[in-house]
PALUMRO-156676 format. One record per atom (N, C-alpha, C): residue number from 0; x, y, z. Coordinates in steps of 0.05 Angstrom, whole numbers, always signed. Each point is the difference from the previous one (the first is absolute). Example, Ala and Ser with C-alpha at 12.3 -4.5 7.8 and 13.67 -1.06 7.14 Angstrom:
<rs>
<0 <+264 -114 +156>>
<0 <-18 +24 +0>>
<0 <+18 +24 +0>>
<1 <-7 +21 -14>>
<1 <+16 +24 +1>>
<1 <-15 +22 +14>>
</rs>
This chain:
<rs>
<0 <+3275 +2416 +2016>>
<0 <-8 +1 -28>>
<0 <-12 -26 -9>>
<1 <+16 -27 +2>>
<1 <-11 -23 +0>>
<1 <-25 -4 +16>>
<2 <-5 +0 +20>>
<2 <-21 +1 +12>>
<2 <-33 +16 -19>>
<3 <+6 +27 -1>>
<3 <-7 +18 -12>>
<3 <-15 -13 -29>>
<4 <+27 -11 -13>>
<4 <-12 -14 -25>>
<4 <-26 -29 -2>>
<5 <+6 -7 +26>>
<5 <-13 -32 +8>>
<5 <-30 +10 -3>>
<6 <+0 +26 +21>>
<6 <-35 +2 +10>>
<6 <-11 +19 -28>>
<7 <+22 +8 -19>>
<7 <-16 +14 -26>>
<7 <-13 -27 -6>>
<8 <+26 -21 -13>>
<8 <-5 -26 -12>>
<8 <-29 -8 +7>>
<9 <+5 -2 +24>>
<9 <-26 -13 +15>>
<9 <-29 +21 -10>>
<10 <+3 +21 +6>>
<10 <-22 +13 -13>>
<10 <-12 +0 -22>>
<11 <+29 -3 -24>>
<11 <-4 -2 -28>>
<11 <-28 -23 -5>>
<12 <+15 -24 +11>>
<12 <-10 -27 +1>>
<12 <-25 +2 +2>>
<13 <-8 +16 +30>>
<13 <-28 -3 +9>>
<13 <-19 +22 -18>>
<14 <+7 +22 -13>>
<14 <-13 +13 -11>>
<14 <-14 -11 -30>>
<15 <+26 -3 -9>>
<15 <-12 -20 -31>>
<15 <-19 -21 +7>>
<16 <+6 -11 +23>>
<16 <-30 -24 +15>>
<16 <-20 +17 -1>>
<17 <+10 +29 +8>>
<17 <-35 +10 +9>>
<17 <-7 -1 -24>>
<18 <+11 +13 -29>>
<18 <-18 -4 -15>>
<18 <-19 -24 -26>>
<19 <+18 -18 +8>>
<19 <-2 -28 -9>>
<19 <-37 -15 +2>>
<20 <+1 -9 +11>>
<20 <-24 -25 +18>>
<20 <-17 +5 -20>>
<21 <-3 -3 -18>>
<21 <-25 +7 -23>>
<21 <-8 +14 -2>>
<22 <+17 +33 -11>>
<22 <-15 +9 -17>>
<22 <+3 +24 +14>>
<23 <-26 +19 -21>>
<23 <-8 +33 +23>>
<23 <-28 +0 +9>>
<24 <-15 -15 -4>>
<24 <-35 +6 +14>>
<24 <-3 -21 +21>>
<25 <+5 +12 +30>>
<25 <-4 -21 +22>>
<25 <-33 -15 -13>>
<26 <-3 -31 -1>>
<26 <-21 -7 -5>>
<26 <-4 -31 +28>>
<27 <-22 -7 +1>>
<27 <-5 -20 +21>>
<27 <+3 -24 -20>>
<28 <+28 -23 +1>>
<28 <-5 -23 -10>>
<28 <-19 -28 +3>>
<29 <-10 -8 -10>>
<29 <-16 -25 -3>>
<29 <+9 -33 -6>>
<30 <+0 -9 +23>>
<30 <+12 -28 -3>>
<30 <-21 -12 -31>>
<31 <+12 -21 -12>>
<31 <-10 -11 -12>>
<31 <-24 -33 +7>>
<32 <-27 +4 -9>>
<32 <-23 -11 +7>>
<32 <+19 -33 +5>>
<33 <-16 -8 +22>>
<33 <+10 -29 +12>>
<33 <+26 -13 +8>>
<34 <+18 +16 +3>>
<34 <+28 -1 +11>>
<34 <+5 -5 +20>>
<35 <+5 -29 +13>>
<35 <+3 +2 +21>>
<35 <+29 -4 +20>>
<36 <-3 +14 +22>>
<36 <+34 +1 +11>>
<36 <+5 -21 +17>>
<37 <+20 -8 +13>>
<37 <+5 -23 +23>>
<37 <+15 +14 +20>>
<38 <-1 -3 +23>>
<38 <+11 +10 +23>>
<38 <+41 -1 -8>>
<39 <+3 -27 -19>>
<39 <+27 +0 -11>>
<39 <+2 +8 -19>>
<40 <-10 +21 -9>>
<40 <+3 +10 -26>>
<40 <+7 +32 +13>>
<41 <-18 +1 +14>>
<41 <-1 +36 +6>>
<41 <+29 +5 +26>>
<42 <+3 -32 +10>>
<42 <+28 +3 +8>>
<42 <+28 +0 -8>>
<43 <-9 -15 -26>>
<43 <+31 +10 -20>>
<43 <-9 +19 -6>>
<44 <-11 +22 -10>>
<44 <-6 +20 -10>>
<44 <+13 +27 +13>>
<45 <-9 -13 +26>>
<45 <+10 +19 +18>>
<45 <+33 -3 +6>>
<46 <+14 -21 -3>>
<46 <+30 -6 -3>>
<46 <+11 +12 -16>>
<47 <-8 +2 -33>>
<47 <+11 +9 -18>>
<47 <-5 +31 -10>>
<48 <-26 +6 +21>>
<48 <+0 +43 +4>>
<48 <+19 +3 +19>>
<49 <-2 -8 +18>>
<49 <+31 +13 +19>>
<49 <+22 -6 -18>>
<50 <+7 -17 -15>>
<50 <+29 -4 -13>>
<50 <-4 +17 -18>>
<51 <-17 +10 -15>>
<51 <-3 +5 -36>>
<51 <-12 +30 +3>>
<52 <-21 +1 +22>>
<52 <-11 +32 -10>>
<52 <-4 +19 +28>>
<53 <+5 -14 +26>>
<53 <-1 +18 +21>>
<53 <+26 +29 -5>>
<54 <+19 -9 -4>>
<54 <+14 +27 -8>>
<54 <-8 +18 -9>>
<55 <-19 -2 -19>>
<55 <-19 +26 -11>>
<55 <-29 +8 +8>>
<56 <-4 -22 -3>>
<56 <-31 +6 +15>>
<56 <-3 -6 +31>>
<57 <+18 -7 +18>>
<57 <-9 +1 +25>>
<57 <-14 -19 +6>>
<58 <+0 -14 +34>>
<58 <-16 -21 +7>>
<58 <-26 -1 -7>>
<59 <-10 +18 -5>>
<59 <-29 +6 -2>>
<59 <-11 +11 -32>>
<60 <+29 +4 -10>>
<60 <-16 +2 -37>>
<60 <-12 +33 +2>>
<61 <+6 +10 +23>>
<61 <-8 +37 -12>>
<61 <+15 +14 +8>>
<62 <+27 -1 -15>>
<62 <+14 +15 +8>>
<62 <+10 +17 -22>>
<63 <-14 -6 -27>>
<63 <+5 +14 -22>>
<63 <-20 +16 -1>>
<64 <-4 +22 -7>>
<64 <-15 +12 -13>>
<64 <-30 -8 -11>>
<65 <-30 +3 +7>>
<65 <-20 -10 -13>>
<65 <+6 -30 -4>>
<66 <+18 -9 +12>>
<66 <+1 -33 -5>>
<66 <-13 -17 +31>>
<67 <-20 -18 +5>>
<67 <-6 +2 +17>>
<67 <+1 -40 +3>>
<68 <+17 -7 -9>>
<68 <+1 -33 -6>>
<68 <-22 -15 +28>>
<69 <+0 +10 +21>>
<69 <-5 -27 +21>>
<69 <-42 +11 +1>>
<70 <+3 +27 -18>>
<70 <-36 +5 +0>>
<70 <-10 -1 -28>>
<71 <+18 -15 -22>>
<71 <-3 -8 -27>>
<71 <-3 +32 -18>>
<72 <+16 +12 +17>>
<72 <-7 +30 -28>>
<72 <+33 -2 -7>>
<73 <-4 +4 -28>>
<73 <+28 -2 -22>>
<73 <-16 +33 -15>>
<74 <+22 +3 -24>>
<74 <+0 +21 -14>>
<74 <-24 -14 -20>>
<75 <+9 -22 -21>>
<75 <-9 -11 -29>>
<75 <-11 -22 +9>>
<76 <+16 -20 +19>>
<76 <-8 -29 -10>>
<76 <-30 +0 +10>>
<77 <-19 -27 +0>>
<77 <-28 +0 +7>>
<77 <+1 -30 +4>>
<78 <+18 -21 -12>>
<78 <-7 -29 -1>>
<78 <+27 -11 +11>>
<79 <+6 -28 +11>>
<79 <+13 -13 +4>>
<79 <+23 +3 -24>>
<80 <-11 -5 -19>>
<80 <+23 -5 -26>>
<80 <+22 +37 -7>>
<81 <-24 +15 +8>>
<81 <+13 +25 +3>>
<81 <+19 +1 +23>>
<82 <+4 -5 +24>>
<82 <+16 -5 +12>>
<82 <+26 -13 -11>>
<83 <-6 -26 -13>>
<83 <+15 -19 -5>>
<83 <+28 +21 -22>>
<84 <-22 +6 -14>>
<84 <+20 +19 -25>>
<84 <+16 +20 +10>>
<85 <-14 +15 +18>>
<85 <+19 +22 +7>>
<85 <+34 -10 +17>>
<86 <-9 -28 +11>>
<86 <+16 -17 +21>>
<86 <+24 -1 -23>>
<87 <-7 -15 -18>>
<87 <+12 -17 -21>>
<87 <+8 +21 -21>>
<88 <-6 +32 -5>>
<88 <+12 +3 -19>>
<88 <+11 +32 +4>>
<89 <-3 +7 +39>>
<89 <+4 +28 +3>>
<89 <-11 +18 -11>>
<90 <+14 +29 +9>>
<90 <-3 +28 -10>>
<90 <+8 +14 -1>>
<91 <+1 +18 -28>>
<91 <+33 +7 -5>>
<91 <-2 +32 +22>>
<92 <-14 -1 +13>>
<92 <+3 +26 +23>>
<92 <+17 -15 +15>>
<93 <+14 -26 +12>>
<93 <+11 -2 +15>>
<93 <+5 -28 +8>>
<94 <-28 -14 -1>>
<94 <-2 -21 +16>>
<94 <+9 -18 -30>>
<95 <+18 -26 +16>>
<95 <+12 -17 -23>>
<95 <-18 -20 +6>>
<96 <+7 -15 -35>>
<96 <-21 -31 +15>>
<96 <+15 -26 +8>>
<97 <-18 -13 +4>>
<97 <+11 -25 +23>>
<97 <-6 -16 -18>>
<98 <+14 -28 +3>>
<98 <+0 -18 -13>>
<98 <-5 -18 +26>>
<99 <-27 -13 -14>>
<99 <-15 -13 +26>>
<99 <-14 -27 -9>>
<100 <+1 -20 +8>>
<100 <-20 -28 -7>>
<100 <-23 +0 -3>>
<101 <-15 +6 -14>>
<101 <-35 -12 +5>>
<101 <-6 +1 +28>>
<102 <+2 -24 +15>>
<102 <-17 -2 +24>>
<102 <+18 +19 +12>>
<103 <+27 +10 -6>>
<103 <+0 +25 +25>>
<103 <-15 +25 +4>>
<104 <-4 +14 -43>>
<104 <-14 +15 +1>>
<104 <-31 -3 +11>>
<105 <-9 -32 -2>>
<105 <-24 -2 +19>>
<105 <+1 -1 +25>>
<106 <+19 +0 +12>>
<106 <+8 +5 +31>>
<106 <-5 +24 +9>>
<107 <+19 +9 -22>>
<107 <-3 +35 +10>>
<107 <-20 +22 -7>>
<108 <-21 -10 -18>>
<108 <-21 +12 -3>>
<108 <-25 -7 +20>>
<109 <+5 -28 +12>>
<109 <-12 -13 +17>>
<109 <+3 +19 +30>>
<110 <+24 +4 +6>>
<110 <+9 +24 +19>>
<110 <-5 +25 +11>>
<111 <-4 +12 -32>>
<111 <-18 +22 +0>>
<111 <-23 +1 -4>>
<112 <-4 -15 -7>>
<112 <-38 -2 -2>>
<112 <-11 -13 +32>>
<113 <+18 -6 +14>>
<113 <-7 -8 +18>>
<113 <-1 +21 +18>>
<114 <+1 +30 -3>>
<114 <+16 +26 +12>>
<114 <+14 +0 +16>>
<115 <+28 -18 -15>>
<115 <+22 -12 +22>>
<115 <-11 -5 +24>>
<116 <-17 -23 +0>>
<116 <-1 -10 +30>>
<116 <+8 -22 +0>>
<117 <+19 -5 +33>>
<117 <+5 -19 -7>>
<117 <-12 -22 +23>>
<118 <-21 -1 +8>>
<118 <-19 -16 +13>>
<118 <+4 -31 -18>>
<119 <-4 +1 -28>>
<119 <-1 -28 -1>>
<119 <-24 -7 -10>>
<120 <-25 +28 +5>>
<120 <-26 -16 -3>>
<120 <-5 +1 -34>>
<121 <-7 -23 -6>>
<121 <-6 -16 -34>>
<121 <-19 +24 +3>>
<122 <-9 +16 -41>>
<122 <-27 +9 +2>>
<122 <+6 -7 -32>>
<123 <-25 +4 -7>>
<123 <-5 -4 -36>>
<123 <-22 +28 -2>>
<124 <+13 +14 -23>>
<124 <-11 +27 -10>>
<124 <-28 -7 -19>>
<125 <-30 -8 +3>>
<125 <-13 -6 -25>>
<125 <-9 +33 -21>>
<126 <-21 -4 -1>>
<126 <-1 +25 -17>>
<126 <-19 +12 +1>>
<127 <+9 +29 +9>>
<127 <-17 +21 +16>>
<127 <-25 +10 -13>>
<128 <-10 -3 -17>>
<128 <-21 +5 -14>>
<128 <-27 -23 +22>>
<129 <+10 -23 -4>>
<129 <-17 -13 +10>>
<129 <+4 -3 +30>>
<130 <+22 +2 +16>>
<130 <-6 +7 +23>>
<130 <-20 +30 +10>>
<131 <+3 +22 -14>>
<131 <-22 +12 +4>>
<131 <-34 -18 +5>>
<132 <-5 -10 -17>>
<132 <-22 -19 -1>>
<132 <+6 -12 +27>>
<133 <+23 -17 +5>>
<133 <-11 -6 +22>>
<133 <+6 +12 +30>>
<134 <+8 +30 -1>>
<134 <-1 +16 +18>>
<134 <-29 +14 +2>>
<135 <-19 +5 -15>>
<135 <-25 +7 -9>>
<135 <-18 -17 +6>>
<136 <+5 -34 +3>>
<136 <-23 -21 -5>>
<136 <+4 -9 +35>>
<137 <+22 +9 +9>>
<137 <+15 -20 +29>>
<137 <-8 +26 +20>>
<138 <-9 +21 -4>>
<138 <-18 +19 +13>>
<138 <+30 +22 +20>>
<139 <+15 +3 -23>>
<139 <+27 +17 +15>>
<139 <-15 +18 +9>>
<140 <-11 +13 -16>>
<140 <-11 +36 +2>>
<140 <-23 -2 +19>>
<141 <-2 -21 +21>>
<141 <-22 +13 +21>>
<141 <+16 +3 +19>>
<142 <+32 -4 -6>>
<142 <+12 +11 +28>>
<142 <+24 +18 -10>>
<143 <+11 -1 -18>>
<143 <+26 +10 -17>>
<143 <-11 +25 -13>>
<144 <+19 +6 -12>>
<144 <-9 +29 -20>>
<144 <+20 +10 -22>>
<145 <-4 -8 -30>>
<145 <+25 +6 -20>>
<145 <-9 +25 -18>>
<146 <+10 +25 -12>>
<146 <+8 +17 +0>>
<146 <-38 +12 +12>>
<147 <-4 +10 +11>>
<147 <-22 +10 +15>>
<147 <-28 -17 -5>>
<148 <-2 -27 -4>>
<148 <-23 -17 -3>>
<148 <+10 -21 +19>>
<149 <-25 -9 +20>>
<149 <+0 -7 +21>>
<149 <-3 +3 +26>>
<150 <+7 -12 +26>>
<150 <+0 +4 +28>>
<150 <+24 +3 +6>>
<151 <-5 +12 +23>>
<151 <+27 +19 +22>>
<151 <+7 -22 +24>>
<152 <-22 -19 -3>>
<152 <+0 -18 +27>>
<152 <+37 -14 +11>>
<153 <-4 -7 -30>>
<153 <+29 -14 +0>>
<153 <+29 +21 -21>>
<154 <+21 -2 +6>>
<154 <+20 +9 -10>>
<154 <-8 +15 -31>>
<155 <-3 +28 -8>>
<155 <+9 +3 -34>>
<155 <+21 -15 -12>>
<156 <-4 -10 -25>>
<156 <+14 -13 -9>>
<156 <+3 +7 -32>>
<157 <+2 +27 -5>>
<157 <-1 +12 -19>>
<157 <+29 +1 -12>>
<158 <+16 -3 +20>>
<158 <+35 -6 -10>>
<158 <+7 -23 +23>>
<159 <-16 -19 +2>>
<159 <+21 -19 +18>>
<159 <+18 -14 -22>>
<160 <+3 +3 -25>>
<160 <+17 -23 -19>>
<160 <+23 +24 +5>>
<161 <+5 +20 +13>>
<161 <+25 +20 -4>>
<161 <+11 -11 +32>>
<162 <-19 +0 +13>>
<162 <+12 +4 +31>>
<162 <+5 -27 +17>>
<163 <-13 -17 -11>>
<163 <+4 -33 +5>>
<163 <+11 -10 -22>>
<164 <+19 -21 +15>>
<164 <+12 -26 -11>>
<164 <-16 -20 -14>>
<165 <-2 -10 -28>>
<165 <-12 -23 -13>>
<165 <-5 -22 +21>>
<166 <+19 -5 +22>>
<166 <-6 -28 +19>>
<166 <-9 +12 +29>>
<167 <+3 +30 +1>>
<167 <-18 +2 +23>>
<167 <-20 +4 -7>>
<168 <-16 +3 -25>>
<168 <-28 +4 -18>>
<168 <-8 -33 +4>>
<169 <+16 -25 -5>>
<169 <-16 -20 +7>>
<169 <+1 -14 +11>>
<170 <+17 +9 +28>>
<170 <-4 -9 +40>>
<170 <-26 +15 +1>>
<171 <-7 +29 -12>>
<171 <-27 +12 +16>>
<171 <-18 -19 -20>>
<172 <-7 -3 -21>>
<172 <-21 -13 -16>>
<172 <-9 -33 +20>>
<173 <+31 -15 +6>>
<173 <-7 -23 +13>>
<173 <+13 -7 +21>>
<174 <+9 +14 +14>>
<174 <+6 +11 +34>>
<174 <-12 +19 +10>>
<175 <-13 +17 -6>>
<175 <-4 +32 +10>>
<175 <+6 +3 +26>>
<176 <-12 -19 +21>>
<176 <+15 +6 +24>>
<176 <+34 +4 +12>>
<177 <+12 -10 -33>>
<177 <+28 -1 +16>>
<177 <+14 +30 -25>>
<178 <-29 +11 -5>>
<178 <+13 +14 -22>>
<178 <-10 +28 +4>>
<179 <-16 +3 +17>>
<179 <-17 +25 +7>>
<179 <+16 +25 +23>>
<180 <+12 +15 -12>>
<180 <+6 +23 +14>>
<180 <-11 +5 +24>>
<181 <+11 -3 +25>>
<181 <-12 +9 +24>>
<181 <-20 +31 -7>>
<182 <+12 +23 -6>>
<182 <-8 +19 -7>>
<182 <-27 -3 -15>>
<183 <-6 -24 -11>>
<183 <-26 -1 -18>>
<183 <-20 -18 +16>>
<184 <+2 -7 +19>>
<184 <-10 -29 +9>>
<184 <-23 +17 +15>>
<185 <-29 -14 +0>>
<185 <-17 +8 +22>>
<185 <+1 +10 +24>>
<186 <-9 +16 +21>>
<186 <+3 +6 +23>>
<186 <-22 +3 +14>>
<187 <-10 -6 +20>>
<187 <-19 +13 +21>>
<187 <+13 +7 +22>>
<188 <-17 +25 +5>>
<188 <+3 +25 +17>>
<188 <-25 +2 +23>>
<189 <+6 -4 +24>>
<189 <-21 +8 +15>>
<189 <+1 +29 +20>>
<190 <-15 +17 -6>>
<190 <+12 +25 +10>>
<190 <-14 +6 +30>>
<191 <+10 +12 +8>>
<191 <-7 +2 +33>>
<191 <-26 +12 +2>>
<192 <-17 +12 -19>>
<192 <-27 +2 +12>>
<192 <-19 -24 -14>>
<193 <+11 -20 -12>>
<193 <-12 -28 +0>>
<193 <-2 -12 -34>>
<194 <+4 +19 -17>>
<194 <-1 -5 -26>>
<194 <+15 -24 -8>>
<195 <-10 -13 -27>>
<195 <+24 -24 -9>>
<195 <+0 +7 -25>>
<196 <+22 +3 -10>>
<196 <+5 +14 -22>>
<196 <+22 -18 -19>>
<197 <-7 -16 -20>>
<197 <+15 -9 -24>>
<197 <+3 +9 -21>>
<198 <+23 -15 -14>>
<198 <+10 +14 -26>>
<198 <+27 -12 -14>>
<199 <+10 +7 -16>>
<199 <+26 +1 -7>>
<199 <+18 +25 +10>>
<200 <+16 -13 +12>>
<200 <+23 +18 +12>>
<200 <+14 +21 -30>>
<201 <+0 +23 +2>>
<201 <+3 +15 -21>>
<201 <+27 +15 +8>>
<202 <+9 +8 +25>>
<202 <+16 +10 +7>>
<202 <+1 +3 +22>>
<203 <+25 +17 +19>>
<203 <+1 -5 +28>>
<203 <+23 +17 +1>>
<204 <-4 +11 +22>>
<204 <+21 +24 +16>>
<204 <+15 -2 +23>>
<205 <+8 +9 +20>>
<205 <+6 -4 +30>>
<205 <-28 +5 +9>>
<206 <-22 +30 -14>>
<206 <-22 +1 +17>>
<206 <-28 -11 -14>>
<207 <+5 +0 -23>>
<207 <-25 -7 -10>>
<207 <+0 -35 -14>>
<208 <-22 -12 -10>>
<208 <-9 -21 -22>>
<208 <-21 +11 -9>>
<209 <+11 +4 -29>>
<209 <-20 -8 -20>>
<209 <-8 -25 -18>>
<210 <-27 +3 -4>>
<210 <-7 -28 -11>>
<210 <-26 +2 -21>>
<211 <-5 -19 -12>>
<211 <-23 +10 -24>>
<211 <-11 -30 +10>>
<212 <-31 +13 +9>>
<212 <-14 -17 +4>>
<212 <-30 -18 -22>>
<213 <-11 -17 +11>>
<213 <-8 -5 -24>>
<213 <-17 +10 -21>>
<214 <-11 +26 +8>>
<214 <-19 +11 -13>>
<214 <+32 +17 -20>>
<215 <+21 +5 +5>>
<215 <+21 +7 -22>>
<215 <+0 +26 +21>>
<216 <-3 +7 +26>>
<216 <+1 +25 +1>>
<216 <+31 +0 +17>>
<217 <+13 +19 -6>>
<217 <+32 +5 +17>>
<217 <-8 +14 +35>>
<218 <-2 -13 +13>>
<218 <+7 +11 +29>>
<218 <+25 +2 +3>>
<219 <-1 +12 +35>>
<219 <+27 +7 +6>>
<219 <-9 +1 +28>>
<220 <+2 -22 +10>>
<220 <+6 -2 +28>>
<220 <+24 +9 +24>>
<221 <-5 +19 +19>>
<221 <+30 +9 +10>>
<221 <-1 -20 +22>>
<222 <+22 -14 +6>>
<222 <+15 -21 +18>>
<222 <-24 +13 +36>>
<223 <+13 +19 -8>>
<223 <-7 +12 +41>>
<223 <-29 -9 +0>>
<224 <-18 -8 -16>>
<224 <-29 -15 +1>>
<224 <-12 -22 -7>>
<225 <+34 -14 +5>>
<225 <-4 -27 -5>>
<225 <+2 -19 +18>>
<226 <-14 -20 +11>>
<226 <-4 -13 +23>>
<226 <+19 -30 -10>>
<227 <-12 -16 -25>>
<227 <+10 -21 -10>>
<227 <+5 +3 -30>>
<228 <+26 -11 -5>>
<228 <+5 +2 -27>>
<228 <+17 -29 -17>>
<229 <-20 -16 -12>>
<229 <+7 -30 -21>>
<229 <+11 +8 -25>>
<230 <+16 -12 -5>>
<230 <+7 -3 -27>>
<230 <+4 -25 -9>>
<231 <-32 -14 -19>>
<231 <+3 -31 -10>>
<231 <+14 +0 -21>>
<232 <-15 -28 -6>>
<232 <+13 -17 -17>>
<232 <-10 +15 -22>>
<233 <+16 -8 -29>>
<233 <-14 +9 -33>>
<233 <-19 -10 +1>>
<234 <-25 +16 -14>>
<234 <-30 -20 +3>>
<234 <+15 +1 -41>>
<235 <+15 +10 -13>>
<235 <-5 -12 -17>>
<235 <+7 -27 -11>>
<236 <-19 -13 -23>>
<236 <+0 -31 -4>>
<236 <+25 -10 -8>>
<237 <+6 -24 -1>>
<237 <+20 -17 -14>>
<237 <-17 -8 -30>>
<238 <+20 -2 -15>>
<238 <-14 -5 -24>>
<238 <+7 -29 -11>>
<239 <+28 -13 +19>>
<239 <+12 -24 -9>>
<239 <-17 -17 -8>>
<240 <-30 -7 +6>>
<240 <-18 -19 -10>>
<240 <-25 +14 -4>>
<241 <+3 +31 -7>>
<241 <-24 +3 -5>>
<241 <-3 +9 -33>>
<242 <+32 -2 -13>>
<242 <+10 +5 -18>>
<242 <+8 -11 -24>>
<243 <+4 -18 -16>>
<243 <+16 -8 -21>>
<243 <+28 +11 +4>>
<244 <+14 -16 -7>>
<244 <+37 +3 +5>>
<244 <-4 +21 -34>>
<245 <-2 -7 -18>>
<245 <-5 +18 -20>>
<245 <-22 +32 +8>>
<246 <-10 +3 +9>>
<246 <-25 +20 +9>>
<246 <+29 +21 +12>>
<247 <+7 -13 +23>>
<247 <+22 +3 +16>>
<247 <+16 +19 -11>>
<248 <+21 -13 -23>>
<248 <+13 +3 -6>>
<248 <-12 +34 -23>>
<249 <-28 -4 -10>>
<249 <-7 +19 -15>>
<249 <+0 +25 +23>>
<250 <-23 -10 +18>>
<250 <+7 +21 +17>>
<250 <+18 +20 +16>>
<251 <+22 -20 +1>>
<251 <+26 +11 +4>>
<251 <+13 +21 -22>>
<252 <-3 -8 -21>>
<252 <+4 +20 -30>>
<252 <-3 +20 +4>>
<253 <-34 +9 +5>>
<253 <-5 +15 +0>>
<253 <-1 +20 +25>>
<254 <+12 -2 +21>>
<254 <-4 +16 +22>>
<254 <+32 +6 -1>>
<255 <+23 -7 -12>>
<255 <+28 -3 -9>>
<255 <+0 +24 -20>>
<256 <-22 -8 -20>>
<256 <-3 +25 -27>>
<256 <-6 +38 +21>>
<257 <-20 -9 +23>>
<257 <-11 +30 +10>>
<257 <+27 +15 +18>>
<258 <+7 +20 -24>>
<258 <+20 +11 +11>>
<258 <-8 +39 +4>>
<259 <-23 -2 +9>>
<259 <-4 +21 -2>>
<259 <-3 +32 -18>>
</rs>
């Protein structure tokens, strides 16, 4: 019966969490314009979610209901300070509030805005309006594609701010080679009656590769007619000096904002 009572307890606990985390309309939150994190910031951050909120929300922040913390979707909040409040003043569905320092609450907003990663890598959020501009002026869309405007050449990126990390968004902007999905990376194919055939690797089976080559068209090459098969390097650019650390940081905004 004791036992019995523990795992209700426990349920009670976790349920009132589900309905807590801001609110009832799952919405995508928005860091606030020029905020920037430190690799020791987003590491206390991450110290004080395992002590303070993994019990309810889980390593990963989706374990409640429409709460999706480590891909920035909450119910209400939209801004840093909205975080801060809900932290600091609970909800009477369940979740109590914490009594927290300034720079911890900036720790731990730093944490999640970082989509709990804990790599370490520094990024600054600028503001997505003008990173469009310079996703538009820096020639994304002759290889990228956001909600059906653009090229197929390179990855859609019509929800990469849902499916990527804020700091694996800017290893690819100014690493890409150490940031590029095998699965996405170029390939040539030479097939046994002599053809050479490139593209972006699009997919792959035990018998087949597909790939979208540069004219945007999807082939599908089956293995049994393949003589030689490469898979290079990212041909896409580094932007570390082709960029403004501000441009950067806008650009980053805004590919963070495309959540599909």
């Amino acid at each position: 019966m004791q036992r019995a009572f523990s795992l209700l307890a426990g349920w009670v606990v976790r349920s009132s969490c589900a309905a807590v985390f801001f609110g009832a309309v799952t919405v995508p939150a928005f860091a606030q314009q020029g905020h920037e994190t430190s690799s020791e910031q987003i590491q206390a951050g991450y110290r004080l979610y395992v002590g303070q909120c993994q019990i309810c929300h889980g390593a990963y922040g989706d374990v409640i209901d429409g709460v999706n913390l480590s891909r920035q979707l909450f119910k209400t909040a939209r801004t840093d300070d909205d975080i801060r409040l809900v932290i600091t003043t609970g909800r009477p569905a369940g979740m109590p509030p914490f009594v927290l320092k300034p720079d911890e609450l900036d720790e731990l907003v730093a944490f999640i805005r970082s989509g709990m990663d804990q790599s370490g890598v520094p990024f600054r959020l600028g503001d997505a309006a003008r990173g469009k501009v310079v996703y538009d002026s820096a020639g994304c869309a002759q290889c990228h594609r956001v909600a059906g405007k653009g090229s197929r050449t390179a990855p859609d990126l019509t929800d990469i701010g849902f499916i990527r990390r804020p700091t694996q968004l800017i290893t690819s902007l100014t690493n890409p080679s150490k940031a590029t999905q095998p699965i996405n990376r170029p390939i040539t194919i030479v097939t046994k009656d002599g053809r050479t055939i490139t593209g972006r690797r699009y997919d792959e089976d035990t018998f087949s590769v597909r790939l979208i080559d540069s004219q945007e068209r999807l082939l599908s090459i089956q293995k049994s007619d393949i003589s030689h098969y490469d898979v290079n390097a990212t041909n896409m650019p580094s932007y570390k000096d082709k960029l403004t650390d501000d441009q950067i940081s806008d650009l980053l905004a805004y590919l963070v904002s495309l959540k599909g």
